[in-house]
C-alpha positions as CSV (number, residue, x, y, z in Angstrom):
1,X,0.0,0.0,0.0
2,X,2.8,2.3,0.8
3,X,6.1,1.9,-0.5
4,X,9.4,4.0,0.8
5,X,12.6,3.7,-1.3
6,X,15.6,5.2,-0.4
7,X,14.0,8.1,1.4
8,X,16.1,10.6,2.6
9,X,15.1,14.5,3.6
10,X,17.6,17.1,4.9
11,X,16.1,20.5,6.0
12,X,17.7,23.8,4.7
13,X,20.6,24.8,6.9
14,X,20.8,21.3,8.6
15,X,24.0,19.9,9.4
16,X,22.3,16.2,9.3
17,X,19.5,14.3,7.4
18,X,16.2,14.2,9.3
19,X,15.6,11.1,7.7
20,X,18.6,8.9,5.6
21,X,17.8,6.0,3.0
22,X,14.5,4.8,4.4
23,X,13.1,1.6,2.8
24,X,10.0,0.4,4.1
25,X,7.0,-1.0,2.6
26,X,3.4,-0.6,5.0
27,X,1.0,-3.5,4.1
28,X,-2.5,-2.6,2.8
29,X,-4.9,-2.9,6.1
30,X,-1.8,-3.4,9.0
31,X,-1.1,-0.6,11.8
32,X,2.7,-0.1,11.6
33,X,3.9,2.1,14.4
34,X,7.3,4.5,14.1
35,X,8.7,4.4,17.5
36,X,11.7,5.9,18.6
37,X,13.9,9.2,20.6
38,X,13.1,13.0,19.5
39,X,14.9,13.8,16.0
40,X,14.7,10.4,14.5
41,X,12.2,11.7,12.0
42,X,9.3,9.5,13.0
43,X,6.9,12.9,12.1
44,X,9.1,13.9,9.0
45,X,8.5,10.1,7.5
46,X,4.7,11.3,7.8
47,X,4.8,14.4,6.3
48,X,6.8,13.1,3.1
49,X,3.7,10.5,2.7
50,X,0.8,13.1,2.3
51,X,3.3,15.8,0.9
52,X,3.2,18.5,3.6
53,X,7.5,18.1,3.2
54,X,9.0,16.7,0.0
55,X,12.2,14.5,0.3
56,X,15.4,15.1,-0.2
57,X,15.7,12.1,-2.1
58,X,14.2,8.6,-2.9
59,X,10.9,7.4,-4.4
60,X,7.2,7.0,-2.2
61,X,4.3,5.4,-3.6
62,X,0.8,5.0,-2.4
63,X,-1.4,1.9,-3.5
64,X,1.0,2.0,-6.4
65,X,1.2,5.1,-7.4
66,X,4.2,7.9,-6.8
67,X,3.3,10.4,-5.0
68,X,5.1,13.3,-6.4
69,X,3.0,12.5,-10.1
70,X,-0.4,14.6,-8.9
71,X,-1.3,17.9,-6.8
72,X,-0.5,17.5,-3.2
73,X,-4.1,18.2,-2.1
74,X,-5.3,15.5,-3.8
75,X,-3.4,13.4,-2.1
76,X,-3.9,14.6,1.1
77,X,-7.8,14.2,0.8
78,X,-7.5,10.7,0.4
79,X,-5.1,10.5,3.3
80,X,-6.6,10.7,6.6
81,X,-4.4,12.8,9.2
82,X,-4.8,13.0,12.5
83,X,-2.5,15.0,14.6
84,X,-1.9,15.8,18.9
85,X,-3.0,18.6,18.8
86,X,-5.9,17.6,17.2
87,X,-6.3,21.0,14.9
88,X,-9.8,21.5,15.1
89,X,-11.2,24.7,13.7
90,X,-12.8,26.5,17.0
91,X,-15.2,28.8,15.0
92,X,-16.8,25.5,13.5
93,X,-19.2,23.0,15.2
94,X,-17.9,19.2,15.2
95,X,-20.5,18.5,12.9
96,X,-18.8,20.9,10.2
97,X,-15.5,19.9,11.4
98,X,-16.3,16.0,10.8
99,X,-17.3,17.4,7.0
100,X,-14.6,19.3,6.2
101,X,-13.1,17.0,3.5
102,X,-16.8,15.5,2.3
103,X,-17.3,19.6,1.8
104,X,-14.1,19.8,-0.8
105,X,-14.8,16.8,-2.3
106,X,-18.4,18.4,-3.2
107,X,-20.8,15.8,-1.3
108,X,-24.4,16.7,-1.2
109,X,-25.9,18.1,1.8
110,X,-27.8,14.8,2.9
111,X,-24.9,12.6,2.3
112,X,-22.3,14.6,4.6
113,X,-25.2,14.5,7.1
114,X,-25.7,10.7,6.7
115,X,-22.1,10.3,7.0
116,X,-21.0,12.6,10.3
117,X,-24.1,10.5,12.2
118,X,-22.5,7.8,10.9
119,X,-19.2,8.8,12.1
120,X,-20.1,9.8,15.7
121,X,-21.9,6.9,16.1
122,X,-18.4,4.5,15.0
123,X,-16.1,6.9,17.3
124,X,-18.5,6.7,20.1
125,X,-19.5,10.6,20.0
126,X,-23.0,11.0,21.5
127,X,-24.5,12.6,18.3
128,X,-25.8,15.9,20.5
129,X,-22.3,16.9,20.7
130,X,-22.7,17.1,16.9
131,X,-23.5,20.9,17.2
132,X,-21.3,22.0,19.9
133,X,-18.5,23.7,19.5
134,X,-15.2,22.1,20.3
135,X,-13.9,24.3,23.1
136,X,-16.8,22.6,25.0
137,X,-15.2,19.0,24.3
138,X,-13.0,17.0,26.6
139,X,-9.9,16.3,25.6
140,X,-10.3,12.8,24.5
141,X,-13.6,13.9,23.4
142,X,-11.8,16.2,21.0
143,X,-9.4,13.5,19.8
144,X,-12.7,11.3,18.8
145,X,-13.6,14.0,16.3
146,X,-9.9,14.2,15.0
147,X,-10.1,11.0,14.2
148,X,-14.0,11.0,12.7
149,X,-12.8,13.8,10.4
150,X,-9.7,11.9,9.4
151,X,-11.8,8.6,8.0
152,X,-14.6,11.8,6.8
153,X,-14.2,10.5,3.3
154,X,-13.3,7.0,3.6
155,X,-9.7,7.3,3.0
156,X,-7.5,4.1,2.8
157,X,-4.5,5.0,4.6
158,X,-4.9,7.0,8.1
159,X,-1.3,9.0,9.6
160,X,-1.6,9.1,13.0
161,X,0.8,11.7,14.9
162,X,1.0,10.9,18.7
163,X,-2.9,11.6,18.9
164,X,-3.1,10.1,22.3
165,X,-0.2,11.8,23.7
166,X,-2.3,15.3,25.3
167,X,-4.8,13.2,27.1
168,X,-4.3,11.9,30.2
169,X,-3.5,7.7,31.0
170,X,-6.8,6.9,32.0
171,X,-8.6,8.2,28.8
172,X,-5.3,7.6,26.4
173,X,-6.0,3.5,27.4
174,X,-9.5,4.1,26.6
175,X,-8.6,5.8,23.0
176,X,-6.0,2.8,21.7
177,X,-8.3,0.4,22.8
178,X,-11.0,2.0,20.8
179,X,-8.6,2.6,18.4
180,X,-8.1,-1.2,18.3
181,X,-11.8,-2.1,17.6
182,X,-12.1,0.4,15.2
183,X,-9.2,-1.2,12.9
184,X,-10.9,-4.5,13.5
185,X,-14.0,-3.1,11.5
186,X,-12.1,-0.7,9.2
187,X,-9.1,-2.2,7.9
188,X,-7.4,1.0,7.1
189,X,-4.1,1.1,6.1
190,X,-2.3,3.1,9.6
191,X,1.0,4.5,10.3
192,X,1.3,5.7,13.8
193,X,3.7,7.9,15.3
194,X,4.8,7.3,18.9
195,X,7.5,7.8,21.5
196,X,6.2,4.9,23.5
197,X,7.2,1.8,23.5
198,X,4.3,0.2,25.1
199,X,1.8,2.0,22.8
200,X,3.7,0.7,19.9
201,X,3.7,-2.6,21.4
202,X,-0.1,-2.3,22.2
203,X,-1.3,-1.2,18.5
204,X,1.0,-2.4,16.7
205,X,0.8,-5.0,13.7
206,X,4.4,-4.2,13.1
207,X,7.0,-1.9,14.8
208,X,9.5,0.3,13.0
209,X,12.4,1.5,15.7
210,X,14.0,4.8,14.4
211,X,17.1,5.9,15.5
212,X,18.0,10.2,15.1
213,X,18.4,10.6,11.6
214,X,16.0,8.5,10.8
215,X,17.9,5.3,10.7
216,X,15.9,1.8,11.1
217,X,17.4,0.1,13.4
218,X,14.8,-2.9,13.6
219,X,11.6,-3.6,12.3
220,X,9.1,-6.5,13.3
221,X,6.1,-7.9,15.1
222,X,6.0,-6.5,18.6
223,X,6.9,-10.4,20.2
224,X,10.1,-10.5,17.7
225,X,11.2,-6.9,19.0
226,X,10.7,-8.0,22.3
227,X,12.1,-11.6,22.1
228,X,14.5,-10.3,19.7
229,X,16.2,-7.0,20.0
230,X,19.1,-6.6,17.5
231,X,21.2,-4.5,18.4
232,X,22.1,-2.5,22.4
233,X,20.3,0.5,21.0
234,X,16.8,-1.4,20.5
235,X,17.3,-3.0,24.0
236,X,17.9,0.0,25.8
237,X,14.8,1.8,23.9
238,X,12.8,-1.1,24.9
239,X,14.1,-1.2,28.5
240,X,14.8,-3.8,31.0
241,X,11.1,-4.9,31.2
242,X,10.9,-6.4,28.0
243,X,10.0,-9.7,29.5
244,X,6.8,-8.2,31.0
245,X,6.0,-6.3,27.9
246,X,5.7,-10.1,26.3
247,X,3.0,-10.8,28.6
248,X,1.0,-8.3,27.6
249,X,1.0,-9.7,24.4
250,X,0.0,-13.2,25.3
251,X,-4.0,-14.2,26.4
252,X,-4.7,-16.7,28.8
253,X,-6.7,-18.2,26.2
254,X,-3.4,-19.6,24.4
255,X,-2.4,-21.7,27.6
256,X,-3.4,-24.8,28.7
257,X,-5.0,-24.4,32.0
258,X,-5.0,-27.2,34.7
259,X,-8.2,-28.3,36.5
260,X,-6.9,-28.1,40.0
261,X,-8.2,-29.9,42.6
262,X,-11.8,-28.6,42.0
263,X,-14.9,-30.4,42.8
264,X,-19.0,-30.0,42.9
265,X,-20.4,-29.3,45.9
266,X,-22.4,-32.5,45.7
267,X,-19.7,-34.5,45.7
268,X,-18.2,-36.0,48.9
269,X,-15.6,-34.9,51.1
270,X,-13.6,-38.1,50.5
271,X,-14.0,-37.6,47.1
272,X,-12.7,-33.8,48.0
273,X,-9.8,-34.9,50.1
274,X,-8.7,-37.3,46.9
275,X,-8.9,-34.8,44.5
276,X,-6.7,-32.3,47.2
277,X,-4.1,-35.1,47.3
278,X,-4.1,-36.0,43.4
279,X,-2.7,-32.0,43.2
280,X,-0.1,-31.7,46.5
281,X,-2.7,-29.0,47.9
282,X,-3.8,-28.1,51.1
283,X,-7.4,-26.9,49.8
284,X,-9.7,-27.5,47.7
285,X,-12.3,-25.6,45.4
286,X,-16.0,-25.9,45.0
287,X,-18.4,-25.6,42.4
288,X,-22.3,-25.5,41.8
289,X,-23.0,-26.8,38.8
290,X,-19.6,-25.1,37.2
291,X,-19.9,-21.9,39.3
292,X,-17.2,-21.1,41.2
293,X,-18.4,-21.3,45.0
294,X,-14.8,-20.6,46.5
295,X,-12.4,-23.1,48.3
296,X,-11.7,-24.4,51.8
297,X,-8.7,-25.9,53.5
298,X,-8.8,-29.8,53.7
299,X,-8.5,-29.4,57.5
300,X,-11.9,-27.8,57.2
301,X,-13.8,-30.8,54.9
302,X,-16.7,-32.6,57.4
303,X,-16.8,-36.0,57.9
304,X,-20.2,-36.4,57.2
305,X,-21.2,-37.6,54.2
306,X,-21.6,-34.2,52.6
307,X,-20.3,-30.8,51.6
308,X,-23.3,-28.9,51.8
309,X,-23.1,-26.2,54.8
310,X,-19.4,-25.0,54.4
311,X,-18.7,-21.3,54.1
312,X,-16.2,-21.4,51.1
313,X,-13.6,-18.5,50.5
314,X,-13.2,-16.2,47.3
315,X,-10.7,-17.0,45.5
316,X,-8.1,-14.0,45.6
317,X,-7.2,-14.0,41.9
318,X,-9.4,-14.4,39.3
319,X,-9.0,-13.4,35.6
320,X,-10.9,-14.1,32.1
321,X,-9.6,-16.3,29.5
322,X,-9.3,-12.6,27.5
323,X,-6.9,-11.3,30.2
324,X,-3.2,-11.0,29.2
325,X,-0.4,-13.0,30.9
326,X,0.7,-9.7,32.3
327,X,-2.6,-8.7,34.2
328,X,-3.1,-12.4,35.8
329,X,0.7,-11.9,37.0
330,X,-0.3,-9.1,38.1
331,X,-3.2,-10.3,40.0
332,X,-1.7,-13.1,41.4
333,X,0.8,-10.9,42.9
334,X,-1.4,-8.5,44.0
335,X,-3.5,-11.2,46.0
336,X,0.1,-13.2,47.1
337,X,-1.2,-16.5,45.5
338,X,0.8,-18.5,43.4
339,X,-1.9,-19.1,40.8
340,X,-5.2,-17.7,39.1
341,X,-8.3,-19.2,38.8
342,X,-9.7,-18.7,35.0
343,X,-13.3,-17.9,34.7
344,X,-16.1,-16.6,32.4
345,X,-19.4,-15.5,33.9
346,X,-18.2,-17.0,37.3
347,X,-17.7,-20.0,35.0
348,X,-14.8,-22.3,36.4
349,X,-12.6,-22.5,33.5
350,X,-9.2,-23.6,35.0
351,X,-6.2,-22.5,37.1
352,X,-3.1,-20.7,35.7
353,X,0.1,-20.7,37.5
354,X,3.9,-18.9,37.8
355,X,5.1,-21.9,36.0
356,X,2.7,-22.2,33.0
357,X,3.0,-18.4,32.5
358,X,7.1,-19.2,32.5
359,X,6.6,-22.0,30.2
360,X,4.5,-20.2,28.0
361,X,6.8,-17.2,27.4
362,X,9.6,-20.0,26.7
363,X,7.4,-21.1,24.0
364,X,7.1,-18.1,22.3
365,X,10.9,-17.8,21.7
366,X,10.5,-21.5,21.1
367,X,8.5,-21.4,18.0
368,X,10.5,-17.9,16.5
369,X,13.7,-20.0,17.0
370,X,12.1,-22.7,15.1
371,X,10.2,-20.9,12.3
């Protein structure tokens, strides 16, 4: 979709290229994320794509097609852009701000009205904010309307500037996630600027690490950055937590759980005490009819024929099949056990421990190695 040959670009009166020999070709429909320290031309590469700086030297091409062959707003209208700060015109309500391409292009009234309900509604905008004006916006409402005007015409390829980087954490987690379902629906072609190594690792389909001047050091899926840095300058970038970083990228879903020593509450407490001894425990866990009741010591289990009557605990770590490596690690330390119990709906699904989470990680540099 978007091709880069030998790209270079060196401002007037610089002593050094912003940007020297870049190659890189961006897959039609993949988010690849430029990630690296301030002057490695991360924001340059961008504005050589739509035009906004021409390059030095070198060739770019878009679906095919080099860029330097028509007028630069031509191109830019079929490029979405979306920017930090966000560069919405103050005088105009977000409903005319949302049409500002759809107006160049000439759409008819009704259509540009189909399309920014159709927009607020996909960016999750409540449409009455439609007519307001956007010093009345939150911050990360604001950002919602960058990007509504940026897909406006139904562009293929979106450039996205650090647009989360003005909000604060809570709502900037809350924007790349959305950001994440969005491209699930969309399939737009994205390049995303960031300084942050964990938002690259987060949206990215494929990371490019820049070093100043513009010089790719490494380029890969976030797990083979992670797993395999290659050089010192991509490992310090990363940082010492790399190993955490993989967890993040791993669900719970991809291990193979264990049962534990689990059992229905209508079973017996022999049966209970077995199932404690099959697994080296000193409790076990009950369940009605699937649903995770909670567990009890063994030194607790009646000698009567029967369960029923005990007052089970919770279980202090629980996560969702969904969850990521790195947030059941994190609850099991949080809650000082050495394993999770896996559930959906309050569903029993399995346990998850420090080993398996090991084990799994191992894997993952397994199967690279191998393939």
């Amino acid at each position: 979709m978007i091709s880069l040959r030998e790209v270079s670009k060196t401002y007037d009166a610089a002593s050094a290229p912003a940007v020297e020999s870049l190659t890189l070709e961006i897959l039609s429909g993949e988010i690849v994320v430029l990630v690296g320290p301030s002057g490695c031309g991360k924001t340059t590469v961008l504005k050589m794509i739509n035009r906004l700086v021409e390059p030095t030297s070198g060739d770019i091409e878009v679906a095919g097609t080099p860029i330097g062959e028509g007028e630069p707003h031509l191109l830019r209208r079929s490029i979405g852009y979306v920017i930090q700060q966000v560069g919405l015109f103050p005088h105009w309500t977000v409903r005319r701000n949302i049409a500002t391409v759809p107006e160049l292009l000439g759409w008819s009234p009704q259509r540009i009205s189909d399309r920014t309900g159709e927009l607020a509604r996909l960016v999750g905008l409540d449409e009455s904010m439609l007519d307001r004006y956007p010093g009345a916006l939150s911050g990360g409402q604001q950002q919602r309307v960058g990007v509504a005007r940026a897909l406006a015409a139904d562009p293929p390829v979106l450039l996205m500037d650090e647009p989360f980087g003005a909000v604060d954490p809570i709502v900037r987690q809350r924007l790349q996630a959305e950001l994440v379902d969005l491209q699930k629906r969309l399939r737009k072609t994205i390049v995303f600027v960031t300084h942050d190594i964990e938002e690259a690792i987060k949206l990215g389909d494929r990371i490019v690490i820049l070093n100043v001047g513009g010089v790719l050091e490494q380029q890969g899926s976030p797990a083979e950055i992670l797993s395999r840095p290659s050089n010192r300058f991509v490992e310090d970038f990363i940082g010492a937590e790399r190993n955490l970083q993989r967890l993040a990228l791993r669900r719970v879903a991809e291990v193979r759980l264990k049962w534990g020593p689990m059992v229905e509450v209508s079973t017996t407490p022999e049966a209970a005490r077995e199932a404690a001894a099959r697994e080296g425990t000193e409790w076990v866990g009950l369940l009605s009819d699937g649903v995770m009741a909670g567990w009890v010591p063994v030194s607790e289990l009646p000698e009567s024929p029967s369960l029923e009557g005990l007052e089970p605990r919770p279980f202090g770590a629980v996560v969702s099949r969904r969850a990521s490596l790195r947030q059941t690690v994190d609850a099991m330390v949080g809650s000082s056990q050495e394993m999770a119990v896996v559930a959906e709906d309050d569903y029993y699904c399995g346990l998850v421990d420090f080993r398996m989470v090991s084990e799994a990680l191992g894997s993952q540099r397994g199967s690279r190695a191998g393939g």
